[in-house]
Biopython code that builds the backbone (N, CA, C, O; Angstrom):
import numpy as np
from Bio.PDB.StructureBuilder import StructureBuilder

atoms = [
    (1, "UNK", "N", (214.042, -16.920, -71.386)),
    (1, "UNK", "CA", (213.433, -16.316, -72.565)),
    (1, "UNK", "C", (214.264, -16.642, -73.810)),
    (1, "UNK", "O", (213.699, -17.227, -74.735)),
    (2, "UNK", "N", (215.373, -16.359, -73.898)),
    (2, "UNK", "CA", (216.264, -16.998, -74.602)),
    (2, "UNK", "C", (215.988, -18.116, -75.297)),
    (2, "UNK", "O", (215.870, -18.156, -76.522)),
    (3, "UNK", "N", (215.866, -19.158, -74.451)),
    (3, "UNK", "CA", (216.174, -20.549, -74.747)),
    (3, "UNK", "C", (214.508, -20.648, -75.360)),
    (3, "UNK", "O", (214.269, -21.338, -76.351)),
    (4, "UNK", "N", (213.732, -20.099, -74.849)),
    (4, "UNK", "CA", (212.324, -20.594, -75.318)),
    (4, "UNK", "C", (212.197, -19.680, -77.343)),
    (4, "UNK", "O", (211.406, -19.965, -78.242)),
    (5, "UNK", "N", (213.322, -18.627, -77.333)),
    (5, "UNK", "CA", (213.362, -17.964, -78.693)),
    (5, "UNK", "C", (214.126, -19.218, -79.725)),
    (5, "UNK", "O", (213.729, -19.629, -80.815)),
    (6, "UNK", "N", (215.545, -19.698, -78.814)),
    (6, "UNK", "CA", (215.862, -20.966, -79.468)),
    (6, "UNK", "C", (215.201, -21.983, -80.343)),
    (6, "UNK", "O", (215.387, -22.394, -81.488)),
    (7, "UNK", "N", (214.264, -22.265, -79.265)),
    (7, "UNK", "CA", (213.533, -23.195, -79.607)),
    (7, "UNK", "C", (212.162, -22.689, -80.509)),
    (7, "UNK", "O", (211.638, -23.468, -81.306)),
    (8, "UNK", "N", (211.709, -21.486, -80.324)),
    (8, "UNK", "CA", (211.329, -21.527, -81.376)),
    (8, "UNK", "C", (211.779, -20.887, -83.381)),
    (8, "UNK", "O", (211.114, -20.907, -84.417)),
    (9, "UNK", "N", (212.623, -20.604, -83.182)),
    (9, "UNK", "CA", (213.853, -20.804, -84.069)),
    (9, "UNK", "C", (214.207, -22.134, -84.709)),
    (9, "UNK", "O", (214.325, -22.212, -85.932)),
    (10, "UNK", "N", (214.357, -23.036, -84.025)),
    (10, "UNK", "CA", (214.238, -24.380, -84.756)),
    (10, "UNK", "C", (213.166, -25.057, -84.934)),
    (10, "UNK", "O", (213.239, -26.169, -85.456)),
    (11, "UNK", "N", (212.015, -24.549, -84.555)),
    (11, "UNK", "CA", (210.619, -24.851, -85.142)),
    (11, "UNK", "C", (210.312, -24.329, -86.439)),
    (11, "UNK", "O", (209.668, -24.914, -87.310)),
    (12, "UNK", "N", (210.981, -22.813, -86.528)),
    (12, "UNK", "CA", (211.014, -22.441, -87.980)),
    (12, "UNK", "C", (211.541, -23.410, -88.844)),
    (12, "UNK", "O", (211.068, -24.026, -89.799)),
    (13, "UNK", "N", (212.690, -23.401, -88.255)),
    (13, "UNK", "CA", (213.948, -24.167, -89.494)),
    (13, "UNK", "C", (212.743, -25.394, -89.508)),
    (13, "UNK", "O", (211.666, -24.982, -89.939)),
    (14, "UNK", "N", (212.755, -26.208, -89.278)),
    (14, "UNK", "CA", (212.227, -27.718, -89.215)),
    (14, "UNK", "C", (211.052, -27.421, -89.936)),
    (14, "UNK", "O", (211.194, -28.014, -91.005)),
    (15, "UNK", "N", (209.898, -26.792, -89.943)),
    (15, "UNK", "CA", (208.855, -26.166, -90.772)),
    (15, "UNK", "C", (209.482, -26.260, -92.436)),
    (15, "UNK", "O", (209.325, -27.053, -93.365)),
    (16, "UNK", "N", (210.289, -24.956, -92.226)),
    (16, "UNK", "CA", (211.093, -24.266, -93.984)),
    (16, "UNK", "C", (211.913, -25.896, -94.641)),
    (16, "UNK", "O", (212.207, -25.957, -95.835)),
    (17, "UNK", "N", (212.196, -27.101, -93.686)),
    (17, "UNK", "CA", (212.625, -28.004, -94.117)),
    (17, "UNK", "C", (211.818, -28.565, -94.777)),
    (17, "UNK", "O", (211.948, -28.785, -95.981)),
    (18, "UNK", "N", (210.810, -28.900, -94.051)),
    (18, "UNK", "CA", (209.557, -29.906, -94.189)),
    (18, "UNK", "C", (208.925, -29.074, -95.957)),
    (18, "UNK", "O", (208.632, -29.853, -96.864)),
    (19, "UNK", "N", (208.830, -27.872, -96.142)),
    (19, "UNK", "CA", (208.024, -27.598, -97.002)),
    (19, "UNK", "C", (209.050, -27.525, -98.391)),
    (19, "UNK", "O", (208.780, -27.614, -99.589)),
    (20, "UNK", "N", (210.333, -27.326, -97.673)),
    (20, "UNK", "CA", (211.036, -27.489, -98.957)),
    (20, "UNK", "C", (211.428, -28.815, -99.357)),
    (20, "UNK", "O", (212.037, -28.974, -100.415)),
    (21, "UNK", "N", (211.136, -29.776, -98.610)),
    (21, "UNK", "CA", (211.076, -31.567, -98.921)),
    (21, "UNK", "C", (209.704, -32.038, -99.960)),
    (21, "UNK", "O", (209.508, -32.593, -101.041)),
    (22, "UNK", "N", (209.009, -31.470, -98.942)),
    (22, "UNK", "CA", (207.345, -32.401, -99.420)),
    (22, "UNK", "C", (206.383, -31.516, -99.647)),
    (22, "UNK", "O", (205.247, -31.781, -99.254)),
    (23, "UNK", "N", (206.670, -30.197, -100.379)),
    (23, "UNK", "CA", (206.033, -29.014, -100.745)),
    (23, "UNK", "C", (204.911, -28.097, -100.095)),
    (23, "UNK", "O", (204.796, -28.240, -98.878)),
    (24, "UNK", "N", (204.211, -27.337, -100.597)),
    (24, "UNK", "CA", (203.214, -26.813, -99.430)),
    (24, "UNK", "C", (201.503, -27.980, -99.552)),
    (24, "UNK", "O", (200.678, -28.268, -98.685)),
    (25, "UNK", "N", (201.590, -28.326, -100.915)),
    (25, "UNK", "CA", (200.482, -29.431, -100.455)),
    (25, "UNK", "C", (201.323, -30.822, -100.677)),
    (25, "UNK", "O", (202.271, -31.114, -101.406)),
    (26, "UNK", "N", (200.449, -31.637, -99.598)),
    (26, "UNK", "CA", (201.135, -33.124, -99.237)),
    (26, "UNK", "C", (199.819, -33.758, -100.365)),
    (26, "UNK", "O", (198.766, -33.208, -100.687)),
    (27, "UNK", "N", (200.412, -35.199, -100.804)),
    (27, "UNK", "CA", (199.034, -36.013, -100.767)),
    (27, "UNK", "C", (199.096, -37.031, -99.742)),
    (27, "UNK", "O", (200.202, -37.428, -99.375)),
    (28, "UNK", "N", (198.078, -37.481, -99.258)),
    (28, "UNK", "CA", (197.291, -37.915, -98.129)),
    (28, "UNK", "C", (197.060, -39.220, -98.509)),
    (28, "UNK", "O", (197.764, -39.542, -99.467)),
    (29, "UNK", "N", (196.138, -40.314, -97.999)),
    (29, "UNK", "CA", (195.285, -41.355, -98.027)),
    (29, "UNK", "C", (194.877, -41.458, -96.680)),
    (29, "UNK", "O", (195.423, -41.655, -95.594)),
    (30, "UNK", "N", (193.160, -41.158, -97.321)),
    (30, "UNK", "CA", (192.562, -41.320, -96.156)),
    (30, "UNK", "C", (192.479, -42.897, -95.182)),
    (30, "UNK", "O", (193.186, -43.876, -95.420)),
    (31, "UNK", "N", (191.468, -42.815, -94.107)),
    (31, "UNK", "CA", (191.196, -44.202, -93.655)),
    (31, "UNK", "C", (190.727, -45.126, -94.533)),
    (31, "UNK", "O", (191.026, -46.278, -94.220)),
    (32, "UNK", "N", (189.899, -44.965, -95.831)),
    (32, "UNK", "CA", (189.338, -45.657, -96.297)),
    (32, "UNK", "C", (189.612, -46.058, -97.731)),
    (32, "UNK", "O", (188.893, -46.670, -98.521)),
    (33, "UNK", "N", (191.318, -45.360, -97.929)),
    (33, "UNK", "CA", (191.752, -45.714, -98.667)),
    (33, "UNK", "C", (192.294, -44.283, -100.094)),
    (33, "UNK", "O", (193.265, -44.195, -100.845)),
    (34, "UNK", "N", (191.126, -43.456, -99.870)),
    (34, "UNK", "CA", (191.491, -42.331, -100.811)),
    (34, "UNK", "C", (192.287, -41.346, -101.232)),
    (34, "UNK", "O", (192.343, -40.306, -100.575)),
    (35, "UNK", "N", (192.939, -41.488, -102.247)),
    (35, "UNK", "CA", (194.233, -40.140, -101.988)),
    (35, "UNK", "C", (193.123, -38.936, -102.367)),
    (35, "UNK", "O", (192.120, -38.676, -103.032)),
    (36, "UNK", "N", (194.381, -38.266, -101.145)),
    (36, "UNK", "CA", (193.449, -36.567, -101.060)),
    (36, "UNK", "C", (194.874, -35.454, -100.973)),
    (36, "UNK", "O", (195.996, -35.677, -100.518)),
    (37, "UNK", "N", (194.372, -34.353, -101.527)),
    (37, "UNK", "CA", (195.687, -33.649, -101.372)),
    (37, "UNK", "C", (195.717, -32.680, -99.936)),
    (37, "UNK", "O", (194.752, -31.920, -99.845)),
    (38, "UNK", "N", (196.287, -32.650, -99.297)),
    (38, "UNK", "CA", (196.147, -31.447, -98.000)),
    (38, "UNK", "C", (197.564, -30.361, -97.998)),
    (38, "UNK", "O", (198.625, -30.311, -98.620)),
    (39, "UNK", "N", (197.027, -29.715, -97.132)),
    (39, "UNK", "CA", (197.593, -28.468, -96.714)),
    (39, "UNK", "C", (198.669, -28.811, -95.988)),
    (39, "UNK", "O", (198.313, -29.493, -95.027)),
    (40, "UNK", "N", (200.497, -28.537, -96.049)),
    (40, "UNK", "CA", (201.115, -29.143, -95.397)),
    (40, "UNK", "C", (200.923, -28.417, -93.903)),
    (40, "UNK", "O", (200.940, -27.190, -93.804)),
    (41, "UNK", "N", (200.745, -29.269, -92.787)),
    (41, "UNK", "CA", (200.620, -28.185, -91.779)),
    (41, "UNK", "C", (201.360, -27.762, -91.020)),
    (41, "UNK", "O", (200.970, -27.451, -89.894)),
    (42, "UNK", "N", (202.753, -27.611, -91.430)),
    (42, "UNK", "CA", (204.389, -27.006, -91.392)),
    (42, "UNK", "C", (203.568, -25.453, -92.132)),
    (42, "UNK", "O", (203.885, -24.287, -91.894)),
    (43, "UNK", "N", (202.824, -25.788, -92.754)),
    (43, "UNK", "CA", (202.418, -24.034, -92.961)),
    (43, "UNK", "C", (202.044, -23.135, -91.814)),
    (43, "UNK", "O", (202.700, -22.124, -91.560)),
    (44, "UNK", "N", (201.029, -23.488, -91.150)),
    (44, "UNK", "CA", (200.714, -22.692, -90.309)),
    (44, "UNK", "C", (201.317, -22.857, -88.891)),
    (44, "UNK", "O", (200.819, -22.298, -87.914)),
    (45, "UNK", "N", (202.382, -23.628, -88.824)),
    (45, "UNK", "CA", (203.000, -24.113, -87.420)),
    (45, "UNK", "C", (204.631, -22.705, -87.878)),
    (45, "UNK", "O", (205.142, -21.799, -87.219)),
    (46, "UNK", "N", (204.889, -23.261, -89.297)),
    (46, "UNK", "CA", (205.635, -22.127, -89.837)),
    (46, "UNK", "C", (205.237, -20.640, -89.131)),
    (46, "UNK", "O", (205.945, -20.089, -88.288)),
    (47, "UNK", "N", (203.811, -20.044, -89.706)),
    (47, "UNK", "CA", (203.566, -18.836, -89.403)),
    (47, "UNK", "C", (203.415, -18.400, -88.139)),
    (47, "UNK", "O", (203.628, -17.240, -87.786)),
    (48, "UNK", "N", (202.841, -19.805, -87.020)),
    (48, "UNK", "CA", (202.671, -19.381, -85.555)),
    (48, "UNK", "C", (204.205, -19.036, -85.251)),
    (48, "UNK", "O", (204.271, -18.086, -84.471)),
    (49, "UNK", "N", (205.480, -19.535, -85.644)),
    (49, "UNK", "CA", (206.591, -20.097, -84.867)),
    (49, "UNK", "C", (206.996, -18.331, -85.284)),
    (49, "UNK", "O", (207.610, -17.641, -84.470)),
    (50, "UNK", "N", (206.608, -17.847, -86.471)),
    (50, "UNK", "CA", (207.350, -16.693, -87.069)),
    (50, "UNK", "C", (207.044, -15.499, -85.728)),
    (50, "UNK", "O", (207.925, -14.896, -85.115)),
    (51, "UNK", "N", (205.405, -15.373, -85.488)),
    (51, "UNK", "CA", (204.813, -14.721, -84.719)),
    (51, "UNK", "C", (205.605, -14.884, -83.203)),
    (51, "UNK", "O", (205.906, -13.899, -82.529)),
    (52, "UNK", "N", (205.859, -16.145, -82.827)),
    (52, "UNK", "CA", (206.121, -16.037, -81.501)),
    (52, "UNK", "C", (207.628, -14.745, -81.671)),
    (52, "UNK", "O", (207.769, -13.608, -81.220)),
    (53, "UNK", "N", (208.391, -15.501, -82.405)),
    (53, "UNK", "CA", (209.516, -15.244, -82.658)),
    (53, "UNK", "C", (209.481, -13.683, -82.515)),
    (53, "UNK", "O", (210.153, -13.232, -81.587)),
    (54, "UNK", "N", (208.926, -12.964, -83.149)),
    (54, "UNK", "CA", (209.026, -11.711, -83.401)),
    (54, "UNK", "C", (208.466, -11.122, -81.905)),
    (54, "UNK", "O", (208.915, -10.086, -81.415)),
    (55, "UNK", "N", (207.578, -11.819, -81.360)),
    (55, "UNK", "CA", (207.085, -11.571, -80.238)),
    (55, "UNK", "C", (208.098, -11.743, -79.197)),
    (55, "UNK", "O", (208.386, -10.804, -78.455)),
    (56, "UNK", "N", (208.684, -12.948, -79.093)),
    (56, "UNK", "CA", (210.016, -12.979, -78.279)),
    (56, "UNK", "C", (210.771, -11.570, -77.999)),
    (56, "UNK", "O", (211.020, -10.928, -76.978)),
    (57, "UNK", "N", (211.054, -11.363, -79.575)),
    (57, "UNK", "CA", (212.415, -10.293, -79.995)),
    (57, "UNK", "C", (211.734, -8.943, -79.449)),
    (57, "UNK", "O", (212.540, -8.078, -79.108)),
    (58, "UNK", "N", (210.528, -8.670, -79.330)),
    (58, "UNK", "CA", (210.444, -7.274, -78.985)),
    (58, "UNK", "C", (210.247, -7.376, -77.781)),
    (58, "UNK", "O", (210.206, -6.285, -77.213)),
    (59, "UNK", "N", (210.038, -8.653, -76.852)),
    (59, "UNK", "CA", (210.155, -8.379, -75.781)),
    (59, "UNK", "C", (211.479, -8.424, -74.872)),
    (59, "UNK", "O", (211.836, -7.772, -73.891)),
    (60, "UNK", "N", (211.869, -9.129, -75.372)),
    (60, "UNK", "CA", (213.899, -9.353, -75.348)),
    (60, "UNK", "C", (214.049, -7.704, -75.573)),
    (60, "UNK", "O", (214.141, -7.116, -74.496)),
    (61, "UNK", "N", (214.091, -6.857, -76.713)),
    (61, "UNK", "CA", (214.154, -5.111, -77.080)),
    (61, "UNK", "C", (214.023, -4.565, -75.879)),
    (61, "UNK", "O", (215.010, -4.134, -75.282)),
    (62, "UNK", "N", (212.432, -4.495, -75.219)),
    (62, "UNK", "CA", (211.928, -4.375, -74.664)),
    (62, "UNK", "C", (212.793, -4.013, -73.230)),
    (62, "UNK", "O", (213.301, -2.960, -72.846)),
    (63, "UNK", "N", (212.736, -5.103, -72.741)),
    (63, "UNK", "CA", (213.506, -5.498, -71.362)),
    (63, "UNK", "C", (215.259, -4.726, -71.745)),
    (63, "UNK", "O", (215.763, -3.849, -71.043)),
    (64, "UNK", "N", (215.747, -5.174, -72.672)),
    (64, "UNK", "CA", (217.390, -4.037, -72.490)),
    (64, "UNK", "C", (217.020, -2.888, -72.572)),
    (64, "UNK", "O", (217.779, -2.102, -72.006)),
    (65, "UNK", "N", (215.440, -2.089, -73.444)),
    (65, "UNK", "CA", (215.596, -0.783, -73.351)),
    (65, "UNK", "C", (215.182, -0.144, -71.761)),
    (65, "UNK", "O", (215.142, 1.075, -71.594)),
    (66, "UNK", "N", (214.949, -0.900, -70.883)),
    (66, "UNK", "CA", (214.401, -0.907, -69.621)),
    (66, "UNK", "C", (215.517, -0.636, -68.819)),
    (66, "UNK", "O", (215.246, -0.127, -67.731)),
    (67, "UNK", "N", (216.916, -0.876, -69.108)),
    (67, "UNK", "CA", (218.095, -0.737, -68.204)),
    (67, "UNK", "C", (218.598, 0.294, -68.414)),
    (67, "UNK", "O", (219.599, 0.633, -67.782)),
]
sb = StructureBuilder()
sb.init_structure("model")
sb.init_model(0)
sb.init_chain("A")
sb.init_seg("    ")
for serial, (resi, resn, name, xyz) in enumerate(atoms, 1):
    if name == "N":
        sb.init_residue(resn, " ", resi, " ")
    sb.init_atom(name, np.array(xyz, "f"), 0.0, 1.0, " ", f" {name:<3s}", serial, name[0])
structure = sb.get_structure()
């Protein structure tokens, strides 16, 4: 459990990197040539990673308040 909180811990970090490099919108070019602006999607990989995380931690809580 640990190691899987680790890891998602450095999914955060690597996210908060990415958006503080190449902001929250990227521009794009499509297949056919067009710049388009998008959504960086370090955003919502950001917010899943936050969720697990917190989810981890109360179950980590959880389990020591059990002993």
């Amino acid at each position: 459990m640990n190691e899987e909180l680790a890891r998602w811990e450095r999914i955060k970090l690597e996210c908060e990197k990415s958006i503080d490099t190449h902001g929250a919108i990227i521009e794009a070019v499509t297949d056919r040539g067009k710049p388009v602006l998008r959504k960086n999607p370090a955003i919502e990989t950001l917010q899943k990673a936050q969720a697990e995380i917190e989810k981890l931690r109360k179950t980590l809580a959880d389990e020591l308040n059990l002993d």
